[in-house]
C-alpha positions as CSV (number, residue, x, y, z in Angstrom):
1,X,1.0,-24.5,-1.6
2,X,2.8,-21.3,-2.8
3,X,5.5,-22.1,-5.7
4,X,6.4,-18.2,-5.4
5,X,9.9,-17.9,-4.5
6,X,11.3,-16.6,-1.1
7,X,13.8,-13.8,-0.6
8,X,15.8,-16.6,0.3
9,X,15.5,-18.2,-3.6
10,X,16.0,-14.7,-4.8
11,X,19.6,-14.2,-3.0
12,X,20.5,-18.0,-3.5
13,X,19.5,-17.6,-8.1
14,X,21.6,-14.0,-7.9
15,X,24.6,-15.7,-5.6
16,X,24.9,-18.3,-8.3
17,X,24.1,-16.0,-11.6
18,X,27.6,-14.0,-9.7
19,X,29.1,-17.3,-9.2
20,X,28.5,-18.3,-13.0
21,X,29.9,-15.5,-14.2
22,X,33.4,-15.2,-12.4
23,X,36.2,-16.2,-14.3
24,X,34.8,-15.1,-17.4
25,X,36.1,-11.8,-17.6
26,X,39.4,-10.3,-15.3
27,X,38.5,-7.8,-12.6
28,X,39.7,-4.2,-12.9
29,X,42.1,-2.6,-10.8
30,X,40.9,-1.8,-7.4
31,X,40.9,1.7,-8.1
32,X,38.4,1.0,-11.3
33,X,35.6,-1.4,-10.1
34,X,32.6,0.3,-9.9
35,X,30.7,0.1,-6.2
36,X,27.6,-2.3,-6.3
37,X,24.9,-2.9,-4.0
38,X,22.0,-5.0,-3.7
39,X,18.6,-4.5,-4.2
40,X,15.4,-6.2,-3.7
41,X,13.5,-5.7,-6.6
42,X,9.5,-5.5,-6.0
43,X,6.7,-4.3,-7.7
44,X,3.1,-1.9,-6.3
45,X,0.6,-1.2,-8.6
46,X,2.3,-0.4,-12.0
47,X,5.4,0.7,-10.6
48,X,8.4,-0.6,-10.0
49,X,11.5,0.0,-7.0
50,X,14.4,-1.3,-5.8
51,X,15.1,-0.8,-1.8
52,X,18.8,-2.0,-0.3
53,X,18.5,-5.3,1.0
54,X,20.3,-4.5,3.6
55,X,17.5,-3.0,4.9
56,X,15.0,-6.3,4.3
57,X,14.7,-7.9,7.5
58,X,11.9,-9.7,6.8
59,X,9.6,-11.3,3.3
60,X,6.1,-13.2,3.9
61,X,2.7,-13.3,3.4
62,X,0.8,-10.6,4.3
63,X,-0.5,-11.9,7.9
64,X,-3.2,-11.1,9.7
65,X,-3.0,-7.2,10.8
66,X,-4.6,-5.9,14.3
67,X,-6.5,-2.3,12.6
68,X,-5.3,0.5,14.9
69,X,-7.7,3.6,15.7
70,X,-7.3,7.1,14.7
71,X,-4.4,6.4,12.4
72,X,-4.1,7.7,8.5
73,X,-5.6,5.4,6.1
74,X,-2.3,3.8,4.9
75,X,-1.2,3.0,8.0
76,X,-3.0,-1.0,8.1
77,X,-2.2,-1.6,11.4
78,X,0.2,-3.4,13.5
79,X,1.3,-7.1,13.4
80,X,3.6,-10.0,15.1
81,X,6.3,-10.7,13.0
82,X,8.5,-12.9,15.1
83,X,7.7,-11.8,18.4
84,X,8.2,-8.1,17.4
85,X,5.0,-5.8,17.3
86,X,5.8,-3.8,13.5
87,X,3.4,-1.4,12.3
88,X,2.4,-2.1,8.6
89,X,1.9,0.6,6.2
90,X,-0.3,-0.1,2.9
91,X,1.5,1.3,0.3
92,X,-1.6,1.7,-2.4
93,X,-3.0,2.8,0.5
94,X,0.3,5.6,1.0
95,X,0.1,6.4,-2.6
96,X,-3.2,7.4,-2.7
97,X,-4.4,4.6,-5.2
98,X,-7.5,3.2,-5.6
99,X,-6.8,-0.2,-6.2
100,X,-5.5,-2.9,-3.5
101,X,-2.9,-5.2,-2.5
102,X,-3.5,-8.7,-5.0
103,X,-3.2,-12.3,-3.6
104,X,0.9,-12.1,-4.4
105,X,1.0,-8.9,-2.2
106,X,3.9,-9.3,0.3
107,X,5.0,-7.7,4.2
108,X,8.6,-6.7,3.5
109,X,9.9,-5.9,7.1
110,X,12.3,-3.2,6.6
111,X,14.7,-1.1,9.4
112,X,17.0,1.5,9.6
113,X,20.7,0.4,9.5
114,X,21.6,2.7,12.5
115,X,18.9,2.4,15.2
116,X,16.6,-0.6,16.3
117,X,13.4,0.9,13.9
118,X,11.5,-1.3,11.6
119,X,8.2,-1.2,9.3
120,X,6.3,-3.4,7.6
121,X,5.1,-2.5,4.3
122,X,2.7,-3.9,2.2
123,X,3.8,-4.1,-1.6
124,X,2.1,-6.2,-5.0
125,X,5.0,-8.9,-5.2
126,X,9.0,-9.1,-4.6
127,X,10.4,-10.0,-8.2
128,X,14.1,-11.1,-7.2
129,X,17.8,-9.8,-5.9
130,X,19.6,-7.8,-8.3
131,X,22.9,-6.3,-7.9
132,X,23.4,-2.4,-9.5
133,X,26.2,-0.4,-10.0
134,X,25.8,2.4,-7.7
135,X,27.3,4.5,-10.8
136,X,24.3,3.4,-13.0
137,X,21.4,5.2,-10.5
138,X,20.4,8.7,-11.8
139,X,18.3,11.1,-11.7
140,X,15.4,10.5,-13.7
141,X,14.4,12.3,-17.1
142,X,11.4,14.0,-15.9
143,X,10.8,15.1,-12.1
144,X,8.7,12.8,-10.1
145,X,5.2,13.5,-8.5
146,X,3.2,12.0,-6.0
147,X,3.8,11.1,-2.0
148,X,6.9,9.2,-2.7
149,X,8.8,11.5,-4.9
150,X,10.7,12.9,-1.6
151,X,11.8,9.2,-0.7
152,X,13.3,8.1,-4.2
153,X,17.1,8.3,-4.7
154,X,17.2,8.0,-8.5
155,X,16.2,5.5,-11.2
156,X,17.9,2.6,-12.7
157,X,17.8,0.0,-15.4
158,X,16.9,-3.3,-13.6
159,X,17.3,-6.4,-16.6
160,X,14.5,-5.2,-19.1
161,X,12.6,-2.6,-16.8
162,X,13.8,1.1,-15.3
163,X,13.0,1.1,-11.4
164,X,12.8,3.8,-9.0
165,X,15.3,3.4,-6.2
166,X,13.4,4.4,-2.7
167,X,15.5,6.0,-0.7
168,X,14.1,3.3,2.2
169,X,15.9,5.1,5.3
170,X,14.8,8.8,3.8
171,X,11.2,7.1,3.9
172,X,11.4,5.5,7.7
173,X,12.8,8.6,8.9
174,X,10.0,10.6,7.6
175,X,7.9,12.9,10.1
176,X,4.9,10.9,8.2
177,X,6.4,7.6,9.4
178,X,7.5,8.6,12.5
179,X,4.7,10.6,14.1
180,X,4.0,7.4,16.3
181,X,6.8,7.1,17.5
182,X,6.3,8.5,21.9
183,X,9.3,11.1,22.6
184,X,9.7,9.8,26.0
185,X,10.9,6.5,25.2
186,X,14.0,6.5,22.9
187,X,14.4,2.6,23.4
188,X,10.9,2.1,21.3
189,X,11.8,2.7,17.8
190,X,8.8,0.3,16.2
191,X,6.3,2.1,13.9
């Protein structure tokens, strides 16, 4: 049996870490409270990112993945995830590593908040739910190489650890991502 906790344990520890700390301290004037968001925080390879979770549909195992011909190597596949054909992309397969997906590695179904369009990807492990001050995400010290560079919005301080914030809708509407997608049917927005 799995003890790993579900995004649903994640959102449930950081609803009652929030709920533990109200009273303690007065809120600022409307004008002054800084905008947060949540993000899910997960983990692939040595790296470290932190997507909206608004955009998480979906956290579960890894199941089992139908290969699909003459697509790039990081594209796994495609896979039922609730009745829903999503296409999975292997993201140490995107980044161009050479190591693979561990026994913890996760499918985070993710979508685009505007239009019916979601992904699976394939990361090491989800860690937790942390909300982030939208004021504290900048740009990082040093630019950033490598194929996801174009998709990360900044870089934040996430508890003990700086993560890279990927820039999830930047990433799904990507011509990488998208070239699957058939011109002639608007209504089909699965990768």
């Amino acid at each position: 049996m799995d003890a790993s906790p579900t995004l649903l344990d994640a959102v449930n520890e950081c609803d009652r870490q929030l709920d533990a700390g109200a009273g303690q301290v007065a809120p600022a004037p409307a004008a002054e409270q800084p905008t947060t968001r949540r993000f899910v925080l997960l983990s692939i390879a040595a790296g470290h990112y932190a997507i909206p979770e608004a955009s998480v549909v979906e956290l579960e195992r890894v199941p089992r993945i139908t290969l699909v011909p003459q697509t790039p190597e990081w594209m796994r596949g495609v896979t039922n995830v609730r009745g829903d054909i999503v296409s999975v992309v292997d993201m140490h397969r995107f980044l161009q590593l050479d190591t693979q997906p561990g026994p913890t590695a996760r499918l985070l179904v993710v979508r685009l908040l505007d239009e019916p369009f979601t992904t699976g990807i394939i990361v090491d492990a989800v860690d937790r739910i942390v909300a982030v001050n939208t004021d504290s995400i900048t740009a990082p010290a040093a630019p950033l190489e490598g194929p996801l560079a174009p998709f990360l919005g900044g870089v934040c301080q996430a508890g003990d650890r700086l993560v890279a914030v990927l820039d999830i809708d930047r990433f799904l509407r990507s011509s990488e991502i998208r070239q699957f997608d058939d011109p002639k049917d608007p209504e089909d927005h699965h990768a």
